[in-house]
C-alpha positions in Angstrom: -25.9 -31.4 7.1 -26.8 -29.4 3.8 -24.2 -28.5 1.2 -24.8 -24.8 2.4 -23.9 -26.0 6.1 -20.8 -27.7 4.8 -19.9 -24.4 2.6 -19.8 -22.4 5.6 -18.0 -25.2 8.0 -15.3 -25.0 5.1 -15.2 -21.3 5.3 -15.2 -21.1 8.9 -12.4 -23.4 8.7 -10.7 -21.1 5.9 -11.2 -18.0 8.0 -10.0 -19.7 11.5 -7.0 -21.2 9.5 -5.6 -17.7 8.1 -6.7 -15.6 11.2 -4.3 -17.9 13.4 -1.1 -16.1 12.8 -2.8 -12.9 13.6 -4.4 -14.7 16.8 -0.5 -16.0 18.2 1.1 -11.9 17.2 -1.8 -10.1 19.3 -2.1 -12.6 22.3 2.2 -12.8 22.2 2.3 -9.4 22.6 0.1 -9.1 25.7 2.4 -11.2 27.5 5.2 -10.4 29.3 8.7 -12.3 28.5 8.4 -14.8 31.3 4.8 -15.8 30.3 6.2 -16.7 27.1 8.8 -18.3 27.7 6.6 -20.6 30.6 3.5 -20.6 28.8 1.8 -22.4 25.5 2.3 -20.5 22.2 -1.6 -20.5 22.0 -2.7 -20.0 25.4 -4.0 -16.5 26.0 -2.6 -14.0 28.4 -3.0 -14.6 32.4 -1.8 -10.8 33.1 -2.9 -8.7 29.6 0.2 -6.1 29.6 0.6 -3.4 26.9 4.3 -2.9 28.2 5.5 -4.2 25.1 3.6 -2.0 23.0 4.7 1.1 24.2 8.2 -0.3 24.1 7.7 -0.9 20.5 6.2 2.3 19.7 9.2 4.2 21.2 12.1 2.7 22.6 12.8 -0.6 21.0 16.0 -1.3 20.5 18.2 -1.9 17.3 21.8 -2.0 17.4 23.3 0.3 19.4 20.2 2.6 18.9 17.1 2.3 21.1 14.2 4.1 18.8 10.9 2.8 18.7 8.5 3.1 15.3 7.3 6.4 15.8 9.5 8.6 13.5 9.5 6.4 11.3 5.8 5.2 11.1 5.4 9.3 11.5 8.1 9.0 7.9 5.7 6.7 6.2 2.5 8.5 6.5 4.8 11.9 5.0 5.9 9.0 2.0 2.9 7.2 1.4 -0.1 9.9 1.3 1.6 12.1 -1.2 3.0 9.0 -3.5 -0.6 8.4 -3.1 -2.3 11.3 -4.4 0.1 12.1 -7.2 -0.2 8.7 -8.5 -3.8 8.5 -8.7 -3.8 12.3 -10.3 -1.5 11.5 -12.8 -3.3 8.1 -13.7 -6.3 9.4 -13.8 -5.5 12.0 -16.6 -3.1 9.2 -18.3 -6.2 6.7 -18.2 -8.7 9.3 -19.5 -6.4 10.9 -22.5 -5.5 6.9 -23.4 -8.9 6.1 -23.4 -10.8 9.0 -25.2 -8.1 11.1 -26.7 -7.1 8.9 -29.4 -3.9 9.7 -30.9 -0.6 8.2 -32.4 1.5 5.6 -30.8 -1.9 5.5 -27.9 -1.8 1.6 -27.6 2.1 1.5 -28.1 2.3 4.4 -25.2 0.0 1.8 -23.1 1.6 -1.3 -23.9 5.2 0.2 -23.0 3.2 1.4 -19.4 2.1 -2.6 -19.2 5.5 -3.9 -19.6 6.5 -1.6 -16.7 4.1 -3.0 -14.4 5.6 -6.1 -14.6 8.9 -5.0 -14.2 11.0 -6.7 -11.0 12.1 -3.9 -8.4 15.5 -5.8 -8.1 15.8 -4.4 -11.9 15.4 -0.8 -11.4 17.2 -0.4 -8.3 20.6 0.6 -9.9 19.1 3.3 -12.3 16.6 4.3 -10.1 19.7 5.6 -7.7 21.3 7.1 -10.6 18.1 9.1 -11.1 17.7 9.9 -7.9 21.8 11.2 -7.1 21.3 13.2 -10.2 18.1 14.7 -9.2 19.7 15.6 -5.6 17.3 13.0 -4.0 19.2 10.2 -2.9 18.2 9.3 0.9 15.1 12.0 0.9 11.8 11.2 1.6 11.0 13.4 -1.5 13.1 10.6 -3.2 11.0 7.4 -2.4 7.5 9.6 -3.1 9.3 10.0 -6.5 10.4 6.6 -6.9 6.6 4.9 -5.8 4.6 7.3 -8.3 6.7 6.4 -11.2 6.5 2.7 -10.3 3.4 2.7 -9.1 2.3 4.7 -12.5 1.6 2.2 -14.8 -1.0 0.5 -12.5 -2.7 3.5 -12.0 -3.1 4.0 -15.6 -4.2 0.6 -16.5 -6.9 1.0 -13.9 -8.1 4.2 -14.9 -7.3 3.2 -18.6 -9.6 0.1 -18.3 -12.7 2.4 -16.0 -12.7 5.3 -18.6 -12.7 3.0 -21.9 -16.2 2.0 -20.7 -17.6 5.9 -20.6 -19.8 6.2 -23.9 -17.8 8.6 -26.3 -21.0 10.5 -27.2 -20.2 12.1 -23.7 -16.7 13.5 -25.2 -18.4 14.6 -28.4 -21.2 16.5 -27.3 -18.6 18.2 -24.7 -16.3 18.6 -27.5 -19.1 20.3 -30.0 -20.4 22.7 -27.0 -16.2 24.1 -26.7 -15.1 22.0 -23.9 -11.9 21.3 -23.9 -9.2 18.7 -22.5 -9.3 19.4 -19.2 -12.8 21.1 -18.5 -14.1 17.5 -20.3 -11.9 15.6 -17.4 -12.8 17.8 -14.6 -16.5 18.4 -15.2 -17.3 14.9 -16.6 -14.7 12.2 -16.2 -13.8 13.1 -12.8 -17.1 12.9 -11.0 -17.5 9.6 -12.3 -14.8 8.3 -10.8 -14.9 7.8 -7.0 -15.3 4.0 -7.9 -12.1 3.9 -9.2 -10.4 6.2 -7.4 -10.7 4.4 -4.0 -9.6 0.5 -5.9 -6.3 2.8 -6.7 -5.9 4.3 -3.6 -6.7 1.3 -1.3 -4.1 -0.5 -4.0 -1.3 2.3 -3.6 -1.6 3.0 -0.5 -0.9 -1.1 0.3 2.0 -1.3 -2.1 3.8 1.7 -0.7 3.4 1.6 2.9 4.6 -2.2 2.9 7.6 -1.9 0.4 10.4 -2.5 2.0 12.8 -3.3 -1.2 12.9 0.7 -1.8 12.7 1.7 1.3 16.2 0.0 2.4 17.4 0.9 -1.0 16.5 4.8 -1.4 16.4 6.4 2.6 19.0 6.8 4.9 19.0 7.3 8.8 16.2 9.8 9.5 14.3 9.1 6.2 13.6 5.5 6.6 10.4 4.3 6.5 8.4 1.8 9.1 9.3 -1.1 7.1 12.9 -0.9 7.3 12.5 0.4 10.7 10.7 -3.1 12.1 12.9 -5.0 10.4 15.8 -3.3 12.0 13.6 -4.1 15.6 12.8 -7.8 14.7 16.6 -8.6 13.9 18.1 -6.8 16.7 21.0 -8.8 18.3 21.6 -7.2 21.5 20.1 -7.7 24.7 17.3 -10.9 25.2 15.5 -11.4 22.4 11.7 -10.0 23.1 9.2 -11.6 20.9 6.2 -9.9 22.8 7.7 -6.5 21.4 8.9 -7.5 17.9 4.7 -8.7 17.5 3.9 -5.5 19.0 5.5 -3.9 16.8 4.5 -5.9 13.8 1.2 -5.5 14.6 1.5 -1.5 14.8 3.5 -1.9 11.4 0.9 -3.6 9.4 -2.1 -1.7 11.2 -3.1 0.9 9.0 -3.5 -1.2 5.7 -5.5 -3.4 7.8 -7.7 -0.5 8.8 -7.8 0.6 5.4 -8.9 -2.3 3.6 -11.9 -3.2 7.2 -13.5 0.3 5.7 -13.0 0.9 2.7 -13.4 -3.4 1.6 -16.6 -3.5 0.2 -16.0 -0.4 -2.1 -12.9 -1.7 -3.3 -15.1 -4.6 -4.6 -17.4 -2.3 -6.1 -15.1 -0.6 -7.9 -13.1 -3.5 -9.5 -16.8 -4.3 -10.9 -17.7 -0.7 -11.9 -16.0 -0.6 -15.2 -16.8 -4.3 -16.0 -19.9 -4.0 -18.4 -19.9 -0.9 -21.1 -22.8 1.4 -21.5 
């Protein structure tokens, strides 16, 4: 065999060895209880069912409540596309005055943005409430869409920082010279450059906010809490017989849309990290 053949056994091997949790969660929850509880964790279904599915969707039970996913998959989608665009708007124009607005305290501004990227949530938690009470946002979706564009802020920055720095400044000048100003220069030159980056910072967002569940627990109450909370609530239910084809169901449905996410937008999130990579 040639050393290409054995590079893409190993990789086949790679692939097969990290897709086999997925594999046991989507053939688990086609089965019904008694198939699981008879059968081999790895043998596929005899009967495929999608009982479990709809049971996860919208009558699962948690405690004494018996709620599915959908409000709060439905709460999610309300936190997470806002949070979203707000972060990305506000890091874009952060990135572009940091990188071609140069002015006092610039790098120290950044820097202090750095450090916060690196910050643990367990730290911010306690102030981050404060904020929130004071603001009249505690246990609000408005609250958490708050709380994951000012975390997620600094990363949108430094992505947009480090994409803009590599736009020629001769661009800026001429603009500057012909009257444009701060924002025509961003909207009618910076901003059409930018798709590249702008889908790297959405697809990254868009994964860090829809699977928190540290803030999520922390910030919502009943009503507001997002899917995260709300499948952990499912999987450690303790009432009734424990039904592992509904708690992958629901998993599944849980992690679903970052997985569709990254299957089609992938490949441009790999062309964007490149984009800004050479200057000129």
């Amino acid at each position: 065999m040639t050393a290409r053949g054995l590079l893409y056994l190993l990789l086949v091997v790679f692939v097969a060895y990290y897709m086999l949790p997925l594999f046991v969660m989507v053939i688990t929850s086609l089965k019904d209880l008694d198939e699981i509880r008879a059968g081999s964790l790895m043998s596929p279904p005899d009967r495929v069912s999608l009982e479990s599915w709809g049971t996860a969707w919208s009558s699962a039970c948690a405690g004494i409540l018996c709620e599915g996913l959908q409000p709060f998959f439905w709460n999610s989608v309300k936190m997470v596309v806002p949070a979203v665009l707000l972060s990305t708007l506000l890091g874009a124009v952060n990135g572009y005055a940091l990188s071609q607005w140069r002015f006092r305290g610039a790098n120290l501004i950044f820097a202090l943005m750095l450090f916060g990227c690196f910050i643990p949530f367990q730290v911010v938690l306690l102030p981050m409430a404060r904020t929130l009470g004071l603001l009249g946002l505690a246990g609000s979706l408005s609250g958490l869409v708050l709380v994951h564009v000012v975390y997620g802020l600094g990363f949108t920055t430094l992505f947009f920082r480090n994409f803009y720095v590599t736009v020629p400044t001769e661009l800026v000048k001429a603009a500057k010279i012909d009257g444009a100003g701060f924002f025509t220069i961003f909207l009618r030159i910076f901003l059409p450059l930018s798709p590249p980056i702008i889908v790297v910072t959405v697809i990254w967002q868009f994964t860090q906010i829809w699977n928190d569940f540290l803030f999520g627990v922390s910030f919502s109450q009943a009503g507001t809490q997002p899917v995260t909370v709300a499948l952990n609530n499912i999987v450690n239910a303790t009432t009734g017989v424990k039904e592992y084809n509904v708690d992958m169901a629901a998993a599944i449905i849980a992690g679903l849309p970052t997985l569709i996410v990254y299957v089609i937008a992938g490949k441009y999130f790999i062309r964007g990290l490149t984009a800004g990579s050479v200057k000129g």
